[in-house]
Steps between C-alpha positions, in 0.01 A plus 500: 500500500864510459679292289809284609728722254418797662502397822913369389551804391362699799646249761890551312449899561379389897842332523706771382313724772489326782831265511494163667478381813570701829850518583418496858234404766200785467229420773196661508220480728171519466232596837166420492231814549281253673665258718839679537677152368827580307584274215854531368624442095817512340565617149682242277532702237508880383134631438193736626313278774135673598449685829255317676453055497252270656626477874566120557243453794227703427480561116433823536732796417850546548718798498850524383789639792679610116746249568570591850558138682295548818571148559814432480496179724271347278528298137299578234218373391429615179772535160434765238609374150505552148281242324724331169401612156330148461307516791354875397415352212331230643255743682447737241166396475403434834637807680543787234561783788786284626688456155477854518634568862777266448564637113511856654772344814309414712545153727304276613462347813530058651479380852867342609494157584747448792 
């Protein structure tokens, strides 16, 4: 387990990495293997989001278009964000492999409420 120093310490080097937020609009999409839906996030902030997700109708997986916006007539549905240094430490214990993703830049991803 990680302590709450460390993970301080290790979240101040993120920062210096991978500045913050996104200085423009990135879209991504995401298209389901199974049903062929498309569900389409936008990155908040600066940060290494995973290549597949949960498509939003089906559950099951969803391939990334590598942020190529194959719906561009749509809004997104999903925001990829970086998680505060108090709310990594919050889950330290409950989700070790996420402090870690988020530690090592990665984001993490919230439905948008319209």
């Amino acid at each position: 387990m990680i302590g709450n120093k460390k993970i301080a310490k290790d979240y101040a080097k993120m920062l210096a990495l991978y500045p913050d937020p996104v200085e423009e609009d990135k879209f991504n999409c995401y298209k389901c293997i199974t049903c062929g839906y498309i569900t389409k996030s936008i990155d908040r902030d600066v940060g290494i989001i995973p290549f597949h997700l949960n498509c939003d109708v089906c559950g099951e997986h969803a391939h990334s278009t590598f942020y190529t916006d194959i719906v561009k007539d749509r809004m997104p549905t999903v925001e990829w964000f970086r998680p505060s240094l108090s709310d990594v430490q919050k889950i330290r214990n409950r989700k070790p492999e996420l402090v870690v993703h988020v530690l090592s830049g990665g984001l993490v991803h919230r439905k948008i409420k319209y």
